[in-house]
N, CA, C and O atoms as a GROMACS GRO file, in nm:
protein
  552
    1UNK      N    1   0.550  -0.532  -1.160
    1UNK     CA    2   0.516  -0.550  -1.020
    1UNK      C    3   0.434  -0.428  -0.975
    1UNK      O    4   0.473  -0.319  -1.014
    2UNK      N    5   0.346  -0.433  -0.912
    2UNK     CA    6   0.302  -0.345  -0.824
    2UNK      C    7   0.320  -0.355  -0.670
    2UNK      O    8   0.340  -0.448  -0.592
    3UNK      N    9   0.303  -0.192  -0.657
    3UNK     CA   10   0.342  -0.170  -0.501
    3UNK      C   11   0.238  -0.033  -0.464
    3UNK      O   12   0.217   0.046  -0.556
    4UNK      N   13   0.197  -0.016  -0.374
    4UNK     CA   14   0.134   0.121  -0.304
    4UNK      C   15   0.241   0.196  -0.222
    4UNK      O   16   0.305   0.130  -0.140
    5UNK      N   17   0.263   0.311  -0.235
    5UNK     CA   18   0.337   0.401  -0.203
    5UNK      C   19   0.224   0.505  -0.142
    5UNK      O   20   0.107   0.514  -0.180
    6UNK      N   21   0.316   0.612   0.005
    6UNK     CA   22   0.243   0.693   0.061
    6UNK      C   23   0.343   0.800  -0.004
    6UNK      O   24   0.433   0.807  -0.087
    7UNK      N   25   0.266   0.882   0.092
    7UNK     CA   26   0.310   1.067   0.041
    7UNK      C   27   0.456   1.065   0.110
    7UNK      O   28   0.533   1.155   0.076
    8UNK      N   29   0.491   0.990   0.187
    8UNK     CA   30   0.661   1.012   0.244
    8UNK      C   31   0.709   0.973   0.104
    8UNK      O   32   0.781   1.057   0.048
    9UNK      N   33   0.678   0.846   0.031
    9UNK     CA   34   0.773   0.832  -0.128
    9UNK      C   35   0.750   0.943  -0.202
    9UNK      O   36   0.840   1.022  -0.229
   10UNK      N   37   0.584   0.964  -0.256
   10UNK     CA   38   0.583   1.083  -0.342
   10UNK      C   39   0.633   1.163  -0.357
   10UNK      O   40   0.680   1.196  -0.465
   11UNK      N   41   0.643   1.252  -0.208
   11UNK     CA   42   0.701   1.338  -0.236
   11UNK      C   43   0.833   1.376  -0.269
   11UNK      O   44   0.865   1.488  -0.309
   12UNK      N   45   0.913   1.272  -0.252
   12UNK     CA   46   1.027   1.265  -0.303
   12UNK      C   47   1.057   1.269  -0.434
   12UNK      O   48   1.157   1.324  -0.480
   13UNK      N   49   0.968   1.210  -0.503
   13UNK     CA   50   0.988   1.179  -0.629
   13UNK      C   51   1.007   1.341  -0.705
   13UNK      O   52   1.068   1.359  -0.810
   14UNK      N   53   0.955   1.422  -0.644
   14UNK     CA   54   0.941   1.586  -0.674
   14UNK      C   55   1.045   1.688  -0.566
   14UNK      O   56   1.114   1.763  -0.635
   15UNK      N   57   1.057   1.697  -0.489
   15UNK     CA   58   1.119   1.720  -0.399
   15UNK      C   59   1.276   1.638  -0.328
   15UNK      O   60   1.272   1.572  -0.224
   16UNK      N   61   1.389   1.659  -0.399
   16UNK     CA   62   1.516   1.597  -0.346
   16UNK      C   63   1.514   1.625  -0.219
   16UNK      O   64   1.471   1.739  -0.197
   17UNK      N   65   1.551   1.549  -0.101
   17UNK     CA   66   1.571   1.498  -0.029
   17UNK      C   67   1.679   1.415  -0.011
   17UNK      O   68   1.790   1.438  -0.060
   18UNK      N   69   1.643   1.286   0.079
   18UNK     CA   70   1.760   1.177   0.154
   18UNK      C   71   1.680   1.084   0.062
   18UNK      O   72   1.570   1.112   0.013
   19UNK      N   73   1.732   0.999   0.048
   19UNK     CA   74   1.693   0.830  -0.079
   19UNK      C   75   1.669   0.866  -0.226
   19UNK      O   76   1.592   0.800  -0.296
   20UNK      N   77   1.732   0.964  -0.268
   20UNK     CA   78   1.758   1.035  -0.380
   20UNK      C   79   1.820   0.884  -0.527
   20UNK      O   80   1.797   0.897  -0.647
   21UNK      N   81   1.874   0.796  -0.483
   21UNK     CA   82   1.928   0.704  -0.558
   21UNK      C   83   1.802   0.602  -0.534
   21UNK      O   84   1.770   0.544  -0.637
   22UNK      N   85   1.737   0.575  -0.434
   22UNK     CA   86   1.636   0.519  -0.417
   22UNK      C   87   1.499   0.502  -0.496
   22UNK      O   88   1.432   0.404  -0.530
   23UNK      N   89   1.486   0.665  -0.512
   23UNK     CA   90   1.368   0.716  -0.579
   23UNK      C   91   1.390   0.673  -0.687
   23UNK      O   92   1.315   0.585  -0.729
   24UNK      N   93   1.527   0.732  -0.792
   24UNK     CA   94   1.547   0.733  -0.885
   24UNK      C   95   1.545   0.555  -0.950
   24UNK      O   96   1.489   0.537  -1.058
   25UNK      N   97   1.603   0.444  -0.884
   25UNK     CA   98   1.564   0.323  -0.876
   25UNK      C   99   1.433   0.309  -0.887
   25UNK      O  100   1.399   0.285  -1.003
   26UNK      N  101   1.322   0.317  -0.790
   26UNK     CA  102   1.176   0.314  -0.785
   26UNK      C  103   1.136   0.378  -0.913
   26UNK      O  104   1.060   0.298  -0.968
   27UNK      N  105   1.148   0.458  -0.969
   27UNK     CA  106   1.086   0.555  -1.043
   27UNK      C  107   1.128   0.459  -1.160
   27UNK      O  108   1.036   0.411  -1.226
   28UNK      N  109   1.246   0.430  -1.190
   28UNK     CA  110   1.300   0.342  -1.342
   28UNK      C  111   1.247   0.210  -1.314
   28UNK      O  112   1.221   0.157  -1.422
   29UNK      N  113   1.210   0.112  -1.189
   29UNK     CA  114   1.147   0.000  -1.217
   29UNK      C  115   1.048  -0.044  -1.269
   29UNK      O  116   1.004  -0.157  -1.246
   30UNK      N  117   0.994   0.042  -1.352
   30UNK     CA  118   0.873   0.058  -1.432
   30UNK      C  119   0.763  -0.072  -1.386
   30UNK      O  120   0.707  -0.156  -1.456
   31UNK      N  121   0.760  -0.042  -1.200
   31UNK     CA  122   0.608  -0.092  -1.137
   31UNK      C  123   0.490   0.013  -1.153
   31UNK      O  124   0.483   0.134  -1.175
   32UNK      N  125   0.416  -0.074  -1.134
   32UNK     CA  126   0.267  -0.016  -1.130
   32UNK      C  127   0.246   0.069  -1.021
   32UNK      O  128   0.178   0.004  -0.942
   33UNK      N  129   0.267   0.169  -0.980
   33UNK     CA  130   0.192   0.249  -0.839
   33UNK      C  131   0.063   0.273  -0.818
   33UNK      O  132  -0.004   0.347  -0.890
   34UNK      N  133   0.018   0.208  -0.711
   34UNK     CA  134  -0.077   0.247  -0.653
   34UNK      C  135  -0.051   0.274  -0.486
   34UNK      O  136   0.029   0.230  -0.404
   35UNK      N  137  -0.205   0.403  -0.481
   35UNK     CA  138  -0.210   0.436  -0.354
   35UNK      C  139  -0.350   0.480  -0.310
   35UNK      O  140  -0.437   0.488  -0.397
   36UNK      N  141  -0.391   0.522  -0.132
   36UNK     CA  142  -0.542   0.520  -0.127
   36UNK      C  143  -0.570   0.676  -0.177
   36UNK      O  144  -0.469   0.739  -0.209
   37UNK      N  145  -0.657   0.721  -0.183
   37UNK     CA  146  -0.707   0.868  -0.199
   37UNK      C  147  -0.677   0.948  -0.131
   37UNK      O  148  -0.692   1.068  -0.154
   38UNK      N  149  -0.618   0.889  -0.011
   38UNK     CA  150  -0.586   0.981   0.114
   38UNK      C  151  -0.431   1.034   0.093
   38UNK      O  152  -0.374   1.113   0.168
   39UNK      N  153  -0.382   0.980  -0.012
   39UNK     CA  154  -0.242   1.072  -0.053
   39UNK      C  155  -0.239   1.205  -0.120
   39UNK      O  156  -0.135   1.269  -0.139
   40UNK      N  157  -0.353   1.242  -0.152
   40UNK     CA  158  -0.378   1.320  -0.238
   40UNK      C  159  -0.347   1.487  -0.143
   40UNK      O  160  -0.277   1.586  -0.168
   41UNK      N  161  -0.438   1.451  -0.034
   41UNK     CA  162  -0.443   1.573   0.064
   41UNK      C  163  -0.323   1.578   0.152
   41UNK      O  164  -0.281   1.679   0.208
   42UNK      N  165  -0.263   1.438   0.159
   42UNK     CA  166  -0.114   1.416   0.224
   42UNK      C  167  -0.022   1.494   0.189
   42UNK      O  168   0.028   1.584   0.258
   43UNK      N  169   0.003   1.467   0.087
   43UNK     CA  170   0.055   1.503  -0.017
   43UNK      C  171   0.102   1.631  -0.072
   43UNK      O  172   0.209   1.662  -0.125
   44UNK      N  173  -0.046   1.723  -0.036
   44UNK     CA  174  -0.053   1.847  -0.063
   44UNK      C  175  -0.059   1.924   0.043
   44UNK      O  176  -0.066   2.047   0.041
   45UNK      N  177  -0.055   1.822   0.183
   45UNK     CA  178   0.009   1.883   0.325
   45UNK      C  179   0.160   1.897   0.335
   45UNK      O  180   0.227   1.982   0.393
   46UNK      N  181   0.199   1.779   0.254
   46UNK     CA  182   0.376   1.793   0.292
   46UNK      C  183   0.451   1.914   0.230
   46UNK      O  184   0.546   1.978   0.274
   47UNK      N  185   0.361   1.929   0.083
   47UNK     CA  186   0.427   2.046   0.010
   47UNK      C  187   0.383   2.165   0.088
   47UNK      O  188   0.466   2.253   0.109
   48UNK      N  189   0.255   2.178   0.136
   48UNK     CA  190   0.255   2.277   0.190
   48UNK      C  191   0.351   2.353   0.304
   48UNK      O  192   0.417   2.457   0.292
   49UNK      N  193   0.336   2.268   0.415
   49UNK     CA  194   0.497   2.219   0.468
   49UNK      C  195   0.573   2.270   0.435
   49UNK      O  196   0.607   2.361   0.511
   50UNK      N  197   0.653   2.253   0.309
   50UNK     CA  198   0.765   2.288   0.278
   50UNK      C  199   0.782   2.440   0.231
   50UNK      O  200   0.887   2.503   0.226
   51UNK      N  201   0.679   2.475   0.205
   51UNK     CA  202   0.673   2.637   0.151
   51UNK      C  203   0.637   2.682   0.278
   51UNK      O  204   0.712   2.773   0.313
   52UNK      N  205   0.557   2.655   0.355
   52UNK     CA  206   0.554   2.750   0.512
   52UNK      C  207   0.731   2.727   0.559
   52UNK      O  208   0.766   2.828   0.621
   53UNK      N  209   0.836   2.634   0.548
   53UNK     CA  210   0.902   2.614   0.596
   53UNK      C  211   1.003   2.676   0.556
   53UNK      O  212   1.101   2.697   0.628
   54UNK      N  213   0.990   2.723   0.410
   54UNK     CA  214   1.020   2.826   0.300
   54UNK      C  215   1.163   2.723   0.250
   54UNK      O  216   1.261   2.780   0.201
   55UNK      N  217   1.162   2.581   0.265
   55UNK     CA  218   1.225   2.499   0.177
   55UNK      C  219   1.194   2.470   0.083
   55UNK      O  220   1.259   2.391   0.013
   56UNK      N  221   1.060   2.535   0.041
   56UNK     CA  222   1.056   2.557  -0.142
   56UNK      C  223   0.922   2.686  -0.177
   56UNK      O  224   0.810   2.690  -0.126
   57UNK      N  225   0.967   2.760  -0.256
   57UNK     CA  226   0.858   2.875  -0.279
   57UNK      C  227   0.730   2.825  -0.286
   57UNK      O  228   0.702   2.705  -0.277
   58UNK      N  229   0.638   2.931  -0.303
   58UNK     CA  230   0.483   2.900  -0.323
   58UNK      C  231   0.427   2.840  -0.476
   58UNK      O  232   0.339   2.762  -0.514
   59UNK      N  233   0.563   2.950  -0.554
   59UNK     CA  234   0.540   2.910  -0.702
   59UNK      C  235   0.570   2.753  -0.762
   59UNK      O  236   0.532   2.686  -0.859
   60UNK      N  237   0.686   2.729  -0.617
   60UNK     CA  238   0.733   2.552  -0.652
   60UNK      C  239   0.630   2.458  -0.600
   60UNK      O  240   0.599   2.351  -0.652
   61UNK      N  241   0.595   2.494  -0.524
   61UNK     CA  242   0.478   2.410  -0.439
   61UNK      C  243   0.416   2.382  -0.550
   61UNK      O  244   0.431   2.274  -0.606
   62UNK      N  245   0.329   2.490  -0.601
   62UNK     CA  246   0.203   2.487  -0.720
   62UNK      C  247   0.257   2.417  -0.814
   62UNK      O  248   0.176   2.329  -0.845
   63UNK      N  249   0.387   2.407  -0.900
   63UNK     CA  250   0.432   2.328  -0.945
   63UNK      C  251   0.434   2.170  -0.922
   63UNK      O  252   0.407   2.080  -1.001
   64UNK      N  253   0.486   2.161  -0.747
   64UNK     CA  254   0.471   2.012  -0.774
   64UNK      C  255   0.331   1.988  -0.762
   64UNK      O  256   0.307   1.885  -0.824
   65UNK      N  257   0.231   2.034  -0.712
   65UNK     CA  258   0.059   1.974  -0.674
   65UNK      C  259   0.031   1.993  -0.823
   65UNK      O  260  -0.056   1.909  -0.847
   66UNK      N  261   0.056   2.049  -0.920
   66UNK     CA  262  -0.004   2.051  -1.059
   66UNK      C  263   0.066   1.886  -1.138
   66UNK      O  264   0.002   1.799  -1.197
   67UNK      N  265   0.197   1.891  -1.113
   67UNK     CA  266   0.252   1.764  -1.168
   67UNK      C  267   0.195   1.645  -1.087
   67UNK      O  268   0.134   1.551  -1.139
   68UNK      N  269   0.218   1.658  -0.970
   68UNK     CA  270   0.147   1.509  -0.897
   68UNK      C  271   0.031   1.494  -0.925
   68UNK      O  272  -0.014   1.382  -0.901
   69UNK      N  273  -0.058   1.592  -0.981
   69UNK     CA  274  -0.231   1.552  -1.009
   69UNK      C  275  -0.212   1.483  -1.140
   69UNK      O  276  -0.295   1.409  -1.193
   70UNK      N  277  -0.123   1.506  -1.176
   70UNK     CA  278  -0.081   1.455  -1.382
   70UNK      C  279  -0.046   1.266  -1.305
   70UNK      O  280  -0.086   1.163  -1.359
   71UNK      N  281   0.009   1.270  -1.215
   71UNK     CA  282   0.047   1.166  -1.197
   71UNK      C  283  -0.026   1.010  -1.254
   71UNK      O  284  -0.140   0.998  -1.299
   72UNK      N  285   0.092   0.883  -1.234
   72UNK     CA  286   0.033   0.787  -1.341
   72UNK      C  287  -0.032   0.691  -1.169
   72UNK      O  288  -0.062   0.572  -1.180
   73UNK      N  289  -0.040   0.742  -1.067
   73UNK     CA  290  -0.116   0.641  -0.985
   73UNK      C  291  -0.191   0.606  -1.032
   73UNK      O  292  -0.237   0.650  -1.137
   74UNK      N  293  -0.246   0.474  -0.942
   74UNK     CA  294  -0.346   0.402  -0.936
   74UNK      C  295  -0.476   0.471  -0.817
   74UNK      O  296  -0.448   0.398  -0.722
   75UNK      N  297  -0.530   0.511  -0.792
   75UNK     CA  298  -0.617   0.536  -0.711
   75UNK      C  299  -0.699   0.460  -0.667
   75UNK      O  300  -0.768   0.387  -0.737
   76UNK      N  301  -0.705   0.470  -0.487
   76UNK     CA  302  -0.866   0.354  -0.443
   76UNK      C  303  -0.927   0.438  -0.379
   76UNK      O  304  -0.882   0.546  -0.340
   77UNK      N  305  -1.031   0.397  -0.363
   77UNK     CA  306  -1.129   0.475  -0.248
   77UNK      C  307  -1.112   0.401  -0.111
   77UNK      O  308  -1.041   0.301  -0.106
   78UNK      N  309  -1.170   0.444  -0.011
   78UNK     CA  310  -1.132   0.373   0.081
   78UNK      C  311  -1.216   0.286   0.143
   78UNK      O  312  -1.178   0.196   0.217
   79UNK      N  313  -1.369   0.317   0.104
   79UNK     CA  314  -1.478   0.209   0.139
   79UNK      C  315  -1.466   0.035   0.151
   79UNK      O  316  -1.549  -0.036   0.209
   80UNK      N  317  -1.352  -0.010   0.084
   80UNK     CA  318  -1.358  -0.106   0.075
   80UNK      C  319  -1.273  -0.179   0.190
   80UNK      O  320  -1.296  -0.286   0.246
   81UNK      N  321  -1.160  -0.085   0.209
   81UNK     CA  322  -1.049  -0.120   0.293
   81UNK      C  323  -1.124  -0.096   0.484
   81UNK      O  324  -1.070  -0.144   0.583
   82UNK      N  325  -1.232  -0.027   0.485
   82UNK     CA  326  -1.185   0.078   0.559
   82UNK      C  327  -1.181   0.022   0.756
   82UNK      O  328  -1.140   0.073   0.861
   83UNK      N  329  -1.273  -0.146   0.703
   83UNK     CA  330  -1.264  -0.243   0.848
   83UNK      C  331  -1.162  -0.298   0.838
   83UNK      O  332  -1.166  -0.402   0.904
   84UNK      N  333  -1.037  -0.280   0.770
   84UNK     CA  334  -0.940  -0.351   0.781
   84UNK      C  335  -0.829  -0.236   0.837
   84UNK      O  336  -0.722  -0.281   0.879
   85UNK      N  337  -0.847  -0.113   0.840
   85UNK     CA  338  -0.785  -0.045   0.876
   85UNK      C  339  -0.795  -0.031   0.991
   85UNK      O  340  -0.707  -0.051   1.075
   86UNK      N  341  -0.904   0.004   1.008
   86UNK     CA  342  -0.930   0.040   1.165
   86UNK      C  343  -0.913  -0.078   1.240
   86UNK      O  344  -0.873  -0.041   1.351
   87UNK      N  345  -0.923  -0.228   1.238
   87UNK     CA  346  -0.868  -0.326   1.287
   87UNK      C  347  -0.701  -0.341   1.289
   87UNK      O  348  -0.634  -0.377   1.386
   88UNK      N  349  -0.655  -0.310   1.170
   88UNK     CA  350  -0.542  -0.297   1.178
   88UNK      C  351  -0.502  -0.201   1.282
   88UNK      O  352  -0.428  -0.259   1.361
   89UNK      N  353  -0.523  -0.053   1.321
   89UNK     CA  354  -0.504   0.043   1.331
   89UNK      C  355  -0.474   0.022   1.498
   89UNK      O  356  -0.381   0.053   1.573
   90UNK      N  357  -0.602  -0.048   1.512
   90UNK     CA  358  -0.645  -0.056   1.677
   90UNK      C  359  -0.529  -0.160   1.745
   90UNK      O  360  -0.455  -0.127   1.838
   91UNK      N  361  -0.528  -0.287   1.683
   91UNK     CA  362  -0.424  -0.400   1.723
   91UNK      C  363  -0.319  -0.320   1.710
   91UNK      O  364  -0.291  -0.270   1.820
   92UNK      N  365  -0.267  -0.294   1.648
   92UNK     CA  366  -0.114  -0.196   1.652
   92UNK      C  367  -0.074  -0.098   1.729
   92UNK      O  368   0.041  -0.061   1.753
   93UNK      N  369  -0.170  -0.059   1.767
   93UNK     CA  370  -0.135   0.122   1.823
   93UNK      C  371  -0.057   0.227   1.711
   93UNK      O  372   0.038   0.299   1.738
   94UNK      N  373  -0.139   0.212   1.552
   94UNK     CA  374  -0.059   0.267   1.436
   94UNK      C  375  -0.186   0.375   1.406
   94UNK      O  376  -0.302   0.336   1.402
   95UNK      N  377  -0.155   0.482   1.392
   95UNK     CA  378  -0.251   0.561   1.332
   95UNK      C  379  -0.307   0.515   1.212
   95UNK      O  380  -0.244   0.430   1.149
   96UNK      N  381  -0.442   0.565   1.159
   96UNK     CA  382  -0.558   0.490   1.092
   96UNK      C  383  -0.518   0.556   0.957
   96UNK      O  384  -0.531   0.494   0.852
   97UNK      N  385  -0.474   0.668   0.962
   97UNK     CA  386  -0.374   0.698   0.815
   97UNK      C  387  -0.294   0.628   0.743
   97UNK      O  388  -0.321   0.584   0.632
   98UNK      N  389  -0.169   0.610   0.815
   98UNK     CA  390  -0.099   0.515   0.804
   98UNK      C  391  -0.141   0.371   0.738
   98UNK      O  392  -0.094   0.326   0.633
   99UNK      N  393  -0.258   0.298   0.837
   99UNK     CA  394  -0.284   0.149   0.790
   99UNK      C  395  -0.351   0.174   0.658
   99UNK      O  396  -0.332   0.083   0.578
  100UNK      N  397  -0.415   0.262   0.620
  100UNK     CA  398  -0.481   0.307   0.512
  100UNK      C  399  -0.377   0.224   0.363
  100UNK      O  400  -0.411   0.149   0.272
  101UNK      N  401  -0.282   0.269   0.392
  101UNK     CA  402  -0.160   0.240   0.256
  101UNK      C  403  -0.136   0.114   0.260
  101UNK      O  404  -0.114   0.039   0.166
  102UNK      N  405  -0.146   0.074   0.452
  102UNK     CA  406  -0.098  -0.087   0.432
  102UNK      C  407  -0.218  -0.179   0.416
  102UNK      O  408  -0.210  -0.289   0.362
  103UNK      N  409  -0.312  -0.136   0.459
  103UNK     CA  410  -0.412  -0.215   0.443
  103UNK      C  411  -0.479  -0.269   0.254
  103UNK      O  412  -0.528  -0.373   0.209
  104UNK      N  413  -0.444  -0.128   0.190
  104UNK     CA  414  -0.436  -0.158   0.054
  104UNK      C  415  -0.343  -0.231   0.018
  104UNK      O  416  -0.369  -0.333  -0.046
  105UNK      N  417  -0.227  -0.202   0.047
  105UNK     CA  418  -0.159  -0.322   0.025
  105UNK      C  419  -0.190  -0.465   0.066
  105UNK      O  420  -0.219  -0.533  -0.032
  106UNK      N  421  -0.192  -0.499   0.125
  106UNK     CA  422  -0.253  -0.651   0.193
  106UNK      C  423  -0.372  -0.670   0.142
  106UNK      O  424  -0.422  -0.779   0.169
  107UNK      N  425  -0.451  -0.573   0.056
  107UNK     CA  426  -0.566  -0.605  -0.035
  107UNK      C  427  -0.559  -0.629  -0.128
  107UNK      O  428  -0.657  -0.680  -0.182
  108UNK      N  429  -0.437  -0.608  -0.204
  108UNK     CA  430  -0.388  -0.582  -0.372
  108UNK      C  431  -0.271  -0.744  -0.320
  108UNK      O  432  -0.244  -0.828  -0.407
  109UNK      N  433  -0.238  -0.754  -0.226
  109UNK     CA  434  -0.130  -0.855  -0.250
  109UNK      C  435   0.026  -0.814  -0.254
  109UNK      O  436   0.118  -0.893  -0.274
  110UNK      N  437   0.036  -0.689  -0.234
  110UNK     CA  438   0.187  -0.641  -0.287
  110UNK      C  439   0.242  -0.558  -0.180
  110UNK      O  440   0.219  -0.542  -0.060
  111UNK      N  441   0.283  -0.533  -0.225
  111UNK     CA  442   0.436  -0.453  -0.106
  111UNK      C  443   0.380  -0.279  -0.101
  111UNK      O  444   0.324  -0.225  -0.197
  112UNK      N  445   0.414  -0.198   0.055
  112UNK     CA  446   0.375  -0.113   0.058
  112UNK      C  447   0.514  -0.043   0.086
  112UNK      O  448   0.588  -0.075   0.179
  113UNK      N  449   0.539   0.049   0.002
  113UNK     CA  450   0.666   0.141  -0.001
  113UNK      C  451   0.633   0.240   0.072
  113UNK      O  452   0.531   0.308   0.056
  114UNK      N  453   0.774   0.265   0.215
  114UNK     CA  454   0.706   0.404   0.299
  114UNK      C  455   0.870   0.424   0.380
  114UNK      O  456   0.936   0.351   0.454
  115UNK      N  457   0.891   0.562   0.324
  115UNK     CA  458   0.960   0.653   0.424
  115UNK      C  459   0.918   0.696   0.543
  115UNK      O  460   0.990   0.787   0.582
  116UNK      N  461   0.809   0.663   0.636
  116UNK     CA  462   0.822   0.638   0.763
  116UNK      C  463   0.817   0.576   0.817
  116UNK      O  464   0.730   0.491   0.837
  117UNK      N  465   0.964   0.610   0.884
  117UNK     CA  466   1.033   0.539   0.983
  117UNK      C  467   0.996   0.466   1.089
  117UNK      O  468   1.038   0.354   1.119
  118UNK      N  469   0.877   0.561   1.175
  118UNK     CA  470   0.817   0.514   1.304
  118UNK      C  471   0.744   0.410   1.276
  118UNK      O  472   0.736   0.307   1.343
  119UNK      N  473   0.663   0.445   1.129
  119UNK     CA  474   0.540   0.315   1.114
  119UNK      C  475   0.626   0.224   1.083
  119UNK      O  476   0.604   0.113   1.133
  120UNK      N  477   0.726   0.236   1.011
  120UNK     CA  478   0.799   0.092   0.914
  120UNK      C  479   0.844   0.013   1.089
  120UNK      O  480   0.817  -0.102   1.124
  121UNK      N  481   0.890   0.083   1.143
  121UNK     CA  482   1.012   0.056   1.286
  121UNK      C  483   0.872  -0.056   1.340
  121UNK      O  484   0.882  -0.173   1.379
  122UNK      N  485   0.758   0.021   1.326
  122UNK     CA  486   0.658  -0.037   1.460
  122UNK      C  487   0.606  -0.195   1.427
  122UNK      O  488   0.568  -0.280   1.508
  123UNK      N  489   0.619  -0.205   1.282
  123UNK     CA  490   0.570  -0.297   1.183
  123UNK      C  491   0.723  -0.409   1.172
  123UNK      O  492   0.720  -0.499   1.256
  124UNK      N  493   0.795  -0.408   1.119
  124UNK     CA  494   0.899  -0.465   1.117
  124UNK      C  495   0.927  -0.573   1.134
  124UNK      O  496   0.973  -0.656   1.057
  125UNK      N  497   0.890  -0.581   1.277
  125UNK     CA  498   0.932  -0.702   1.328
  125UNK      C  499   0.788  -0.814   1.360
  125UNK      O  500   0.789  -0.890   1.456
  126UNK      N  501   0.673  -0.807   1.262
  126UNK     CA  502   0.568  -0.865   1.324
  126UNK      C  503   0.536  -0.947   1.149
  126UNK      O  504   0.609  -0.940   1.049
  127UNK      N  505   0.416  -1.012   1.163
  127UNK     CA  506   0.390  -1.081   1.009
  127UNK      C  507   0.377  -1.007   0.905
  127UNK      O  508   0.381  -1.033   0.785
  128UNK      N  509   0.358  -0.899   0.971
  128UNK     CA  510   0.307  -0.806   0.818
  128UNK      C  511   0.421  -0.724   0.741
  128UNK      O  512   0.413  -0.658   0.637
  129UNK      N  513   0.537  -0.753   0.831
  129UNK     CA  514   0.691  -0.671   0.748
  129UNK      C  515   0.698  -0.753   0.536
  129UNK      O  516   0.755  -0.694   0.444
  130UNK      N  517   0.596  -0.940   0.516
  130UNK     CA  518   0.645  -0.928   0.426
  130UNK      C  519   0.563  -0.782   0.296
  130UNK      O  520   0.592  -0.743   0.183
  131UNK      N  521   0.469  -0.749   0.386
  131UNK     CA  522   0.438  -0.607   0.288
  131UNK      C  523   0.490  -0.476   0.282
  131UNK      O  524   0.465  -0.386   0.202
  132UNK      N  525   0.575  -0.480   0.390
  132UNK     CA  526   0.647  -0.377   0.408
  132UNK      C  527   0.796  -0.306   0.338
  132UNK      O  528   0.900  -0.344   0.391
  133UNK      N  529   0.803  -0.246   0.266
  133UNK     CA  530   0.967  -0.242   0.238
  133UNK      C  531   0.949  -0.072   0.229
  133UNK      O  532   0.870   0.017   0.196
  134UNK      N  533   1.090  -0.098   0.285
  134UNK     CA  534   1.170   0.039   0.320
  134UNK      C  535   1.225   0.116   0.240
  134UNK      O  536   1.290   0.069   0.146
  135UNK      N  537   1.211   0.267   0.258
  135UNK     CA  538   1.244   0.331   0.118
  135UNK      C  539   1.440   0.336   0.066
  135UNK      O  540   1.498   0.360  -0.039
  136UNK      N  541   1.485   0.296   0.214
  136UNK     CA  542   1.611   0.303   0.194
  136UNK      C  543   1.682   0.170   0.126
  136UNK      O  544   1.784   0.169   0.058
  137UNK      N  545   1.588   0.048   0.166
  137UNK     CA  546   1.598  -0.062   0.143
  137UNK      C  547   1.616  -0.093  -0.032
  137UNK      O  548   1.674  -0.195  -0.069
  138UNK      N  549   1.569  -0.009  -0.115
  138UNK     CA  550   1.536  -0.002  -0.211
  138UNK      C  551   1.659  -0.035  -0.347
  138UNK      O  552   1.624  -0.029  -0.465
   0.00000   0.00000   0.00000
């Protein structure tokens, strides 16, 4: 199966946290991951994050941004998606980041895996929850 995942899953996958049994599930279902390009810098905001926050050193940080570049994603660009986002983006009142992951998803056909809450909460209850699944849900 494939699914697109944002930088709220990734980073978990490196960083323990809350959905710790979750991840570890996700990670052994041996799906296909994909995600847009825009996780990349996400990604390497959250870790950053966490070392200004000094919930993980500078030397761990560099650690995980060296392993996540090894990573087995799928990568897209975003040219293709990128009127579906901003349509998405606008009808919703969802930031254009955000639709980025879902909009690939709804391009690929498959489910978009995301630890946030606010976007999952805002989405939920409308047609597009069947692309949606929750990281706790898992």
């Amino acid at each position: 199966m494939k699914r697109v995942v944002d930088a709220s899953v990734a980073t978990k996958w490196y960083v323990p946290e809350i959905y710790e049994q979750e991840v570890t599930r996700l990670q052994q279902s041996g799906d296909k991951f994909h995600a847009p390009e825009l996780i990349l810098p996400e990604f390497g905001n959250i870790v950053w994050k966490k070392v200004l926050r000094q919930e993980i050193t500078e030397k761990e940080g560099q650690r995980i941004v060296t392993e996540f570049s090894k990573t087995k994603l799928i990568f897209y660009p975003h040219a293709s998606i990128i009127k579906s986002v901003y349509t998405g983006a606008a009808m919703t009142n969802q930031t254009v980041y955000d639709w980025t992951y879902l909009a690939l998803a709804v391009s690929l056909g498959c489910e978009f895996v995301t630890a946030d809450e606010r976007f999952y909460k805002a989405l939920e209850k409308t047609g597009l929850k069947k692309y949606l699944l929750w990281m706790g849900d898992i």
